[in-house]
ZAVEX-162507 format. One line per 4 residues: number of its first residue (from 1); their letters; for each residue x, y, z of C-alpha. Coordinates in nm, 2 decimals. Example, Ala and Ser with C-alpha at 12.3 -4.5 7.8 and 13.67 -1.06 7.14 Angstrom:
<zagus>
1) as) 1.23:-0.45:0.78  1.37:-0.11:0.71
</zagus>
This chain:
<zagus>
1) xxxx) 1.20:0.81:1.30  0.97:0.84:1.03  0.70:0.79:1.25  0.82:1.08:1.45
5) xxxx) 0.90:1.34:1.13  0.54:1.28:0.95  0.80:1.25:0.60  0.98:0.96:0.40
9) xxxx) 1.21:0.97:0.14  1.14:0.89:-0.22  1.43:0.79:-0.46  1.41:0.79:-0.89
13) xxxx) 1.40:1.03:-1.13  1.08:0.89:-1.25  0.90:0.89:-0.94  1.06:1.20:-0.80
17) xxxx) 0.89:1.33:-1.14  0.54:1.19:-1.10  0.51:1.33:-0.71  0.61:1.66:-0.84
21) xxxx) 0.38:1.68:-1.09  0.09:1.51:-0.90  0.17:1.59:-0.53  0.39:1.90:-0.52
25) xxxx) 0.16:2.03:-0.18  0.33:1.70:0.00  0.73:1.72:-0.10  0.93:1.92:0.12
29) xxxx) 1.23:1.90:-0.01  1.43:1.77:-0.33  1.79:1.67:-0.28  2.01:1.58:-0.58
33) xxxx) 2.37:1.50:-0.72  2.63:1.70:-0.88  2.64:1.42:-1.14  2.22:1.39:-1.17
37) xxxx) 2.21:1.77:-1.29  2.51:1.71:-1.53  2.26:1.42:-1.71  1.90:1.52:-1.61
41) xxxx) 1.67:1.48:-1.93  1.51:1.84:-2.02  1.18:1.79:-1.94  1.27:1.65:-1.59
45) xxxx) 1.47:2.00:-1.53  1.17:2.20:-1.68  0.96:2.01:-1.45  1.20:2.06:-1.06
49) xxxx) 1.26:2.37:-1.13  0.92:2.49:-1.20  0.86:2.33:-0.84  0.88:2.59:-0.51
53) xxxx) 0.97:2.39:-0.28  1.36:2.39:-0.15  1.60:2.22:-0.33  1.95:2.12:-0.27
57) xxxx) 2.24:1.98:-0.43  2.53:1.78:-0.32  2.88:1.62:-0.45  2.79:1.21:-0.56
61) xxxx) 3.01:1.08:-0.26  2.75:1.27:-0.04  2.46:1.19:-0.20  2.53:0.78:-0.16
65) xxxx) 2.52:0.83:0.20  2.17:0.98:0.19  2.07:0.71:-0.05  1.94:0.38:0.07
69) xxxx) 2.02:0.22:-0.27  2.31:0.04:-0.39  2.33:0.19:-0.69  2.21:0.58:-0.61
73) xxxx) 1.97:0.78:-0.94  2.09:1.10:-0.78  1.77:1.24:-0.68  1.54:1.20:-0.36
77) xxxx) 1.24:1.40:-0.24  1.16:1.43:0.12  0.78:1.38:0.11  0.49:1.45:0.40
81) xxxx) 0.31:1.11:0.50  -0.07:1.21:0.44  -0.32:1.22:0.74  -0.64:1.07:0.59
85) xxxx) -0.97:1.08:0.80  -1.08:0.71:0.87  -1.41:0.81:0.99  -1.46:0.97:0.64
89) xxxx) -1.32:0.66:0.42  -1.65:0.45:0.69  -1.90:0.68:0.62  -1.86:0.60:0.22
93) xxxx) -2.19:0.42:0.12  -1.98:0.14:-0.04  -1.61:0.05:0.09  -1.39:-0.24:-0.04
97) xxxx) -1.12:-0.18:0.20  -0.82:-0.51:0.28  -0.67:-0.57:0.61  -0.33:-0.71:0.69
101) xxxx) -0.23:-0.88:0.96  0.14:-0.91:1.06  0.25:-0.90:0.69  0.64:-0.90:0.75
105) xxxx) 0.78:-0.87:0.38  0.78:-0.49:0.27  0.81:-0.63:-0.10  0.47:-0.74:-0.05
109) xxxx) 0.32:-0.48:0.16  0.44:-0.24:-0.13  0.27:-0.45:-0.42  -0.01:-0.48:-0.17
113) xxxx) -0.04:-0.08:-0.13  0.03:-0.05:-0.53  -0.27:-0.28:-0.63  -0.50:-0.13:-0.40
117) xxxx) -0.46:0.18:-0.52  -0.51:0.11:-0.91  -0.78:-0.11:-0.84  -0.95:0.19:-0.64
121) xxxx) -0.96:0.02:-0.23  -1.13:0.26:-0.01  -0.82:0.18:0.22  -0.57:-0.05:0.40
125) xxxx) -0.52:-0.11:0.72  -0.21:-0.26:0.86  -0.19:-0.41:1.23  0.11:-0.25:1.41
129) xxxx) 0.36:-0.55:1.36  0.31:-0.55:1.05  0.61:-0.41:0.77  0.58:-0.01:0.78
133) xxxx) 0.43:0.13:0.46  0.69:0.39:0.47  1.03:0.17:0.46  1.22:0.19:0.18
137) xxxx) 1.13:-0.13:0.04  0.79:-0.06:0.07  0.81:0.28:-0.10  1.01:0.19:-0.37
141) xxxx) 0.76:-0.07:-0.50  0.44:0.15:-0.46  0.54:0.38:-0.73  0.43:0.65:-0.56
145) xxxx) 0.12:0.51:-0.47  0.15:0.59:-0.06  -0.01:0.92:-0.17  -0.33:0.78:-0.30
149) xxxx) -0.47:0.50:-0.07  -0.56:0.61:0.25  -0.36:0.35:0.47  -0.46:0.31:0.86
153) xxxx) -0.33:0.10:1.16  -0.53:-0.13:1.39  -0.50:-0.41:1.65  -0.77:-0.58:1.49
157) xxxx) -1.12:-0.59:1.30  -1.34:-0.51:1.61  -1.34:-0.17:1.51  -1.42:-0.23:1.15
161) xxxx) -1.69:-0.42:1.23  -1.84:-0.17:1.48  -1.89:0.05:1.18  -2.08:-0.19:0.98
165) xxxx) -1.80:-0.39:0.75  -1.81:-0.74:0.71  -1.52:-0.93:0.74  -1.42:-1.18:0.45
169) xxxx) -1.11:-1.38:0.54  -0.88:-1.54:0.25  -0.76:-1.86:0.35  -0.55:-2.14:0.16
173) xxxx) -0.88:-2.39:0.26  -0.99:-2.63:0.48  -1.36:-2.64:0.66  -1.60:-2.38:0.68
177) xxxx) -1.44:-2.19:0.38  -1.56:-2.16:0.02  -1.39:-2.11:-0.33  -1.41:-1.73:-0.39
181) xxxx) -1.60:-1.81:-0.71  -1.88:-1.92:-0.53  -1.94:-1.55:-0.37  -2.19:-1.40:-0.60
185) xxxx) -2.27:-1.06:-0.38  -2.04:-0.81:-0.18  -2.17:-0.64:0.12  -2.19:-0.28:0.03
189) xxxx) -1.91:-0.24:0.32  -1.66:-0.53:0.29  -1.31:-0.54:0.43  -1.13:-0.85:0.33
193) xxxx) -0.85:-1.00:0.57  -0.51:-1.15:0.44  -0.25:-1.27:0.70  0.10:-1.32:0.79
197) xxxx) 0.33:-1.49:0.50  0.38:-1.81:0.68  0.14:-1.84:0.96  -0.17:-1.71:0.75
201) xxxx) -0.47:-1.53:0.97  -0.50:-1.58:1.35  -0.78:-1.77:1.51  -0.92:-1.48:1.63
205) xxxx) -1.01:-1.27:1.30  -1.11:-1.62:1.12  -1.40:-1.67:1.39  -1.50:-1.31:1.33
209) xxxx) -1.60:-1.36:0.99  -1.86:-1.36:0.80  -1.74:-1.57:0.50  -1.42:-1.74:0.50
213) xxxx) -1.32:-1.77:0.13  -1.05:-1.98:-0.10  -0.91:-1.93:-0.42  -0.91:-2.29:-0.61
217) xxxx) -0.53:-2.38:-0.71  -0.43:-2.64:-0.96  -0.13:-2.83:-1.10  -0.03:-2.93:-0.68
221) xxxx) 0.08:-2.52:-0.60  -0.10:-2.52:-0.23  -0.07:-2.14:-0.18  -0.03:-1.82:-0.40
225) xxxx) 0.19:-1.52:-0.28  0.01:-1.31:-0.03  0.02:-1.03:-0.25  -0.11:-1.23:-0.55
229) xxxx) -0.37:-1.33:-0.33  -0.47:-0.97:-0.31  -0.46:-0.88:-0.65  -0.69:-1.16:-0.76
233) xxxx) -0.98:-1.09:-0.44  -0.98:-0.70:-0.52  -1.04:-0.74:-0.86  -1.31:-1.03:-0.81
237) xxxx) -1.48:-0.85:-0.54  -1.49:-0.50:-0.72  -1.73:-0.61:-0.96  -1.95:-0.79:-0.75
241) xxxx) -2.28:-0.73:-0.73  -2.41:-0.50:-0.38  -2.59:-0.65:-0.15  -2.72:-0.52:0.23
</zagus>
């Protein structure tokens, strides 16, 4: 369905806030509770109603069933999924984009999608059976990120590679792969792979790699949170040193 409407919903006075004030072009629609208005701060009021875009209001009891929370805030915004222009985000002289492949846990595509986007990724791309970036649970920990970091779907890396990205693949170890801090130059185009929370990357993407890297554990932890592991390789490989 969301797929179909080209929108998602966004929950939270704060964040409800931030989009209106930093993307009012993509909301379509704000939606809030009787009980919200009766408590709304001042400057969130100046800042809705200065918006143009339709707003609605609603009894509490009616609002829960829109909500997808537990505990409902009392105000949502219906908000356009961007169309970003892949071919665009590959012609970039330098790109330091991620690619996930069947990541299943929205909690971590959302911290995924957040980190990328403060740590300035050219992009992410998901492969279809991976978690959607616009469930709930994915939305709710991006912070209103989803607007910021162009985010694209693939099979695979074939593509990528056709347009001149190396592929770096982050692996919990074993042979042919190197500690990260051994990598002393990025490729000026370098997508880095991550894989599924239990099964790690398939066979396939690991052989089409040009560097298959590690990131050295101690005290007997064998493998860091996949979205850990992203945090850590974005912010090592953004300061590398460009090479070819």
């Amino acid at each position: 369905m969301r797929a179909q409407e080209g929108a998602f919903v966004v929950e939270g006075a704060h964040v409800v806030r931030d989009l209106l004030t930093r993307y009012p072009e993509q909301i379509l629609m704000v939606v809030t509770a009787h009980g919200y208005l009766l408590q709304e701060g001042e400057s969130d009021r100046v800042v809705r109603l200065a918006a143009l875009m339709p707003q609605y209001s609603c009894p509490d009891f009616q609002f829960s069933k829109l909500s997808d929370l537990d505990a409902p805030q009392g105000i949502l915004a219906l908000v356009r999924q961007p169309i970003w222009d892949e071919a665009a985000v590959l012609r970039q002289p330098t790109v330091l984009g991620i690619f996930g492949e069947q990541l299943q846990d929205p909690a971590n595509v959302g911290a995924i999608i957040r980190t990328a986007a403060a740590l300035n990724v050219s992009a992410l791309w998901l492969t279809p059976d991976s978690a959607d970036a616009y469930h709930p649970k994915v939305v709710r920990s991006t912070s209103g990120a989803l607007l910021a970091l162009p985010i694209f779907t693939t099979r695979d890396v074939s593509g990528l590679i056709q347009q001149g990205c190396q592929i770096f693949t982050a692996e919990v170890g074993g042979d042919g792969t190197l500690p990260i801090d051994d990598i002393h130059q990025a490729p000026r185009k370098l997508v880095f792979a991550v894989g599924n929370e239990s099964r790690g990357l398939s066979a396939q993407i690991r052989t089409q790699a040009t560097t298959r890297f590690t990131i050295p554990l101690s005290r007997d932890v064998e493998s860091l949170n996949v979205a850990a592991t992203v945090a850590i390789a974005t912010f090592y490989f953004s300061r590398l040193p460009k090479g070819a």
